[in-house]
C-alpha positions in Angstrom: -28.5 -6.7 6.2 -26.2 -4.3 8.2 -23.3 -2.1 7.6 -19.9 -3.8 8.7 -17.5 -1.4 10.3 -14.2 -3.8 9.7 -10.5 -2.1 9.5 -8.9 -2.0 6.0 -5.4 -0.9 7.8 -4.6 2.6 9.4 -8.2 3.9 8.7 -10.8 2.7 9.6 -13.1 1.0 6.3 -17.3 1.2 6.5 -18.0 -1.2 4.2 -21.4 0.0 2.8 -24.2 -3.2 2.1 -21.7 -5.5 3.1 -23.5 -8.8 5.2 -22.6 -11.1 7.1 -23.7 -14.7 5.8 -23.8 -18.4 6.2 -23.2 -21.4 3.8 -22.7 -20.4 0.4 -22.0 -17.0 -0.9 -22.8 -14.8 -4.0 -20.3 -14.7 -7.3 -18.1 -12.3 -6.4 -17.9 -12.6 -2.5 -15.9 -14.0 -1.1 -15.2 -15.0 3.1 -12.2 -14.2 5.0 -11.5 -17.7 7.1 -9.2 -15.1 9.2 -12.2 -12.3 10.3 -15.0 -14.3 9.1 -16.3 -11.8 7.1 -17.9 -11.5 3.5 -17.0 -8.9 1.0 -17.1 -8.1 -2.3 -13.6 -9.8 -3.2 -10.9 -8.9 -5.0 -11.4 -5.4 -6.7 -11.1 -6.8 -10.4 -11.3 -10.2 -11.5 -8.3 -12.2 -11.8 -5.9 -11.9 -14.8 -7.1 -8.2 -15.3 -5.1 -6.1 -17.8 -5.6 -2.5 -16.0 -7.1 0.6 -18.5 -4.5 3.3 -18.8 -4.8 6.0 -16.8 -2.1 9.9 -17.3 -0.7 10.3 -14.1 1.1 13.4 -13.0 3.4 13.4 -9.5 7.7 13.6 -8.7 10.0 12.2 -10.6 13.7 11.4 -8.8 16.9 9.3 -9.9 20.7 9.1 -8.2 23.2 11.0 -10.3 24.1 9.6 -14.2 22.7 7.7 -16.9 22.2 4.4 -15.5 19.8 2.0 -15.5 18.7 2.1 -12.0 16.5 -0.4 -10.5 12.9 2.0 -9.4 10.6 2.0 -6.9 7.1 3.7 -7.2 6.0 5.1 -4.0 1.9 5.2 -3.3 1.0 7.8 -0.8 -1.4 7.8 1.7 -4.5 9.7 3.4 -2.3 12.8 3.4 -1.9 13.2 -0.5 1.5 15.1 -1.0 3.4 15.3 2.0 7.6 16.0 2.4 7.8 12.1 3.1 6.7 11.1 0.0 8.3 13.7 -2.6 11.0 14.4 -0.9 12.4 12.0 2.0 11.3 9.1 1.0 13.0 9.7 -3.1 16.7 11.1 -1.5 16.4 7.8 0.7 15.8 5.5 -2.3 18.3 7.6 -4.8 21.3 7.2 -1.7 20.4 3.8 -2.8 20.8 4.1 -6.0 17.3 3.8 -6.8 15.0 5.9 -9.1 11.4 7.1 -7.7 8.1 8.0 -8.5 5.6 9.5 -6.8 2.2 9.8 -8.7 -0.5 12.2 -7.0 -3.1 9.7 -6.3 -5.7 11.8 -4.6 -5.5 14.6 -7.4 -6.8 12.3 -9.5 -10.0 12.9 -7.9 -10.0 16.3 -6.9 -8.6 15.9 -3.4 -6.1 17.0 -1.3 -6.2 14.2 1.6 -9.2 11.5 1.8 -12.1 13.5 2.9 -13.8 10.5 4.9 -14.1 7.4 5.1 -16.5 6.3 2.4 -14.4 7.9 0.2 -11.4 5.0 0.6 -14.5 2.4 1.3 -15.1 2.6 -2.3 -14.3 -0.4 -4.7 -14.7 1.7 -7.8 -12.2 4.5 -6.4 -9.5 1.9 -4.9 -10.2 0.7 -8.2 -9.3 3.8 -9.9 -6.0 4.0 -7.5 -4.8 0.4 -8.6 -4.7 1.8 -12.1 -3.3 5.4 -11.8 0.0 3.0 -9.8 0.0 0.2 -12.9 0.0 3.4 -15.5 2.9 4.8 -13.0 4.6 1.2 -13.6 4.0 2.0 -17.0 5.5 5.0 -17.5 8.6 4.1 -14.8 9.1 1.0 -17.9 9.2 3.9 -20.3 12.3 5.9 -18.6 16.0 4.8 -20.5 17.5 5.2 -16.8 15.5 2.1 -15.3 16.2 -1.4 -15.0 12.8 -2.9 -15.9 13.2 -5.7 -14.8 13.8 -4.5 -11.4 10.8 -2.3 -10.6 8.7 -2.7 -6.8 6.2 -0.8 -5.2 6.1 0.8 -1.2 2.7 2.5 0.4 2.0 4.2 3.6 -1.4 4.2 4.7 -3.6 4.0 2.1 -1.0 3.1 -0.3 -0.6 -0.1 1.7 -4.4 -0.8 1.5 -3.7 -0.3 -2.2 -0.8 -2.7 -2.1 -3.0 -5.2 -0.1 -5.8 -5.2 -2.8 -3.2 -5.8 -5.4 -1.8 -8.8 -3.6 -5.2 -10.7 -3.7 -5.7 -10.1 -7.3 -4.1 -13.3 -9.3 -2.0 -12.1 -12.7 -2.8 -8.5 -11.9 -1.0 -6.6 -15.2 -0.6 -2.8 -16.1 -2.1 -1.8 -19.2 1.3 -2.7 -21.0 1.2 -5.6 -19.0 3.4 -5.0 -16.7 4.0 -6.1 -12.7 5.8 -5.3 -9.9 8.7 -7.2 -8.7 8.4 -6.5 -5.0 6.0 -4.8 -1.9 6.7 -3.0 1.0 3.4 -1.8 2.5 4.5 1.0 5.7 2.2 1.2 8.5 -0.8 -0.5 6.1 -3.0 -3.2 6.6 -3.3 -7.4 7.5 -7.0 -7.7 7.5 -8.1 -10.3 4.9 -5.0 -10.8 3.7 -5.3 -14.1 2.2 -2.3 -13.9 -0.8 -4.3 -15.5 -3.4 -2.2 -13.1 -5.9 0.8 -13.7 -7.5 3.0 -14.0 -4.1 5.7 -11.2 -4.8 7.8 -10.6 -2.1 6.3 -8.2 0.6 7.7 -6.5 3.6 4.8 -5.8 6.0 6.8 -3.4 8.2 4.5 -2.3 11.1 4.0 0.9 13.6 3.5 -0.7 17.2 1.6 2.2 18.5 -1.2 1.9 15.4 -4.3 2.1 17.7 -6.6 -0.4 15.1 -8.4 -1.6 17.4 -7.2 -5.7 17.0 -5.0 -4.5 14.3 -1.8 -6.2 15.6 -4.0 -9.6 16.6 -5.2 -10.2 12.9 -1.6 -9.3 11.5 -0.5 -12.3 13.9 -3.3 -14.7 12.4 -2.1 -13.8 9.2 1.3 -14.2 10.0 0.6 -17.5 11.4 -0.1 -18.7 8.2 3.6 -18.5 6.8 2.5 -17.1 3.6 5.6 -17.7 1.1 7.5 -14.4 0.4 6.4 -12.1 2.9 8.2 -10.7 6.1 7.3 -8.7 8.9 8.6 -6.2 11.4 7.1 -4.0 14.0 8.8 -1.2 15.0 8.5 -0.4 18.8 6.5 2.7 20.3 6.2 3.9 16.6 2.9 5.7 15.9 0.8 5.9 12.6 2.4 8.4 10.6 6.0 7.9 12.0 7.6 9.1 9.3 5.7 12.0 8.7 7.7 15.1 10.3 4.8 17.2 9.6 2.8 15.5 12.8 4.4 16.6 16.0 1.5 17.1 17.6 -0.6 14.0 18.2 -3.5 14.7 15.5 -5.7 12.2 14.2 -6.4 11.0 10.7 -9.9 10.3 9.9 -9.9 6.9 10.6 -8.8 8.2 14.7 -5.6 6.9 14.4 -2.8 9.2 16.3 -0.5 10.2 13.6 3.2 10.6 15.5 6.4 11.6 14.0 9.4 9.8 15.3 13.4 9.6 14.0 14.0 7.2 15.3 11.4 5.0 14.0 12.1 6.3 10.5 15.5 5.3 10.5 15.0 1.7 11.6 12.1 1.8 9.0 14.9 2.7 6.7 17.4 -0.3 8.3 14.9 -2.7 7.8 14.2 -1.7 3.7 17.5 -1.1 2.9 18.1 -4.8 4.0 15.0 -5.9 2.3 15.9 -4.0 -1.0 19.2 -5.8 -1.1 17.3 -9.6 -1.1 14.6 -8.6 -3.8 17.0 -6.4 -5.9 
């Protein structure tokens, strides 16, 4: 038995008990043939119906009564940040979309993820899946939205989140509800397998993410020309990119360098805005 250091994305994930094994596995593990490794696989068993969860956060529509398609936005490591309540919602309303932001880490008391173990844990990424399927819930309960046209985009740990929803087949809020599209910003490949529902996805990538192999397992699972999913990496961007509160090089707690760019938000921005328009 030993502790697997593995990456679950832009932080770094210490999966605690998890083993390495050979020939058959326990219920509920399951083996990436990409890494090789066994975890405790998915989050929830398939077809779950997700237990209600209130959820507080920002709210944002373009002007008038419409219905607007939505997007619900899942921050990362950095709790509430300018990108996410306020950059991010005038991007997606200039689009003629309507937003929500729910405050995922004040549901547990937090400001930003105090370490590691705290995202390493199943029952709190758990918790996380259903505070963003109540969100879903409650963007289905606004007269402005097109419900039928509701996705989902994550940075950082909201990608991670993103990525456990997309192994999870038939994956439902508590009204039974699911989410028409992906976008997971500067998240995570490793063991993606798709054995969910296969929404489309737009992996859209930060070049400068120093993951250690990061980029090499997002090629092996590009390589397996999963249906519905596209990718872009967007040159010299660092973690964080579009994050104008990092102009200094910090690092988050998983060590990666957290770098705001323009320029890389803007293409980032190119490269949904076409996305949005295919998936609409």
């Amino acid at each position: 038995m030993q502790n697997l250091i593995g990456r679950l994305g832009i932080i770094t994930l210490i999966a605690i008990g998890v083993t390495f094994t050979t020939g058959s596995v326990s219920a509920g593990e399951r083996c990436s043939p990409l890494s090789g490794r066994c975890f405790e696989w998915p989050l929830v068993p398939n077809g779950t119906a997700l237990e209600i969860i209130s959820t507080s956060g920002v709210w944002s529509k373009p002007e008038g009564n419409g219905p607007f398609p939505a997007i619900i936005i899942a921050e990362s490591c950095g709790g509430s940040k300018p990108a996410v309540d306020e950059m991010w919602p005038a991007f997606f309303n200039s689009l003629g979309y309507a937003t929500y932001t729910p405050r995922i880490l004040d549901e547990f008391g937090e400001r930003y993820c105090p370490n590691l173990r705290f995202v390493a844990s199943n029952s709190n990424r758990t918790k996380m899946l259903r505070i963003l399927y109540s969100a879903l819930d409650e963007m289905h309960g606004k007269e402005y939205v097109n419900n039928n046209s509701i996705g989902i985009i994550g940075f950082s740990l909201g990608g991670i989140l993103i990525r456990d929803a997309g192994e999870i087949k038939d994956l439902k809020s508590p009204g039974g509800n699911k989410f028409k599209y992906a976008i997971n910003v500067y998240g995570n490949c490793t063991l993606l397998e798709r054995q969910g529902d296969n929404i489309p996805t737009l992996m859209l990538l930060a070049e400068r993410d120093t993951a250690k192999g990061k980029h090499k397992m997002c090629e092996k699972v590009q390589d397996q020309g999963f249906e519905n999913m596209s990718w872009h990496i967007i040159k010299d961007a660092y973690h964080a990119f579009d994050d104008d509160t990092q102009t200094s090089g910090k690092t988050d707690v998983g060590g990666n360098t957290m770098e705001y760019s323009k320029d890389a938000t803007n293409e980032a921005k190119d490269v949904i805005r076409n996305f949005l328009v295919k998936v609409k």
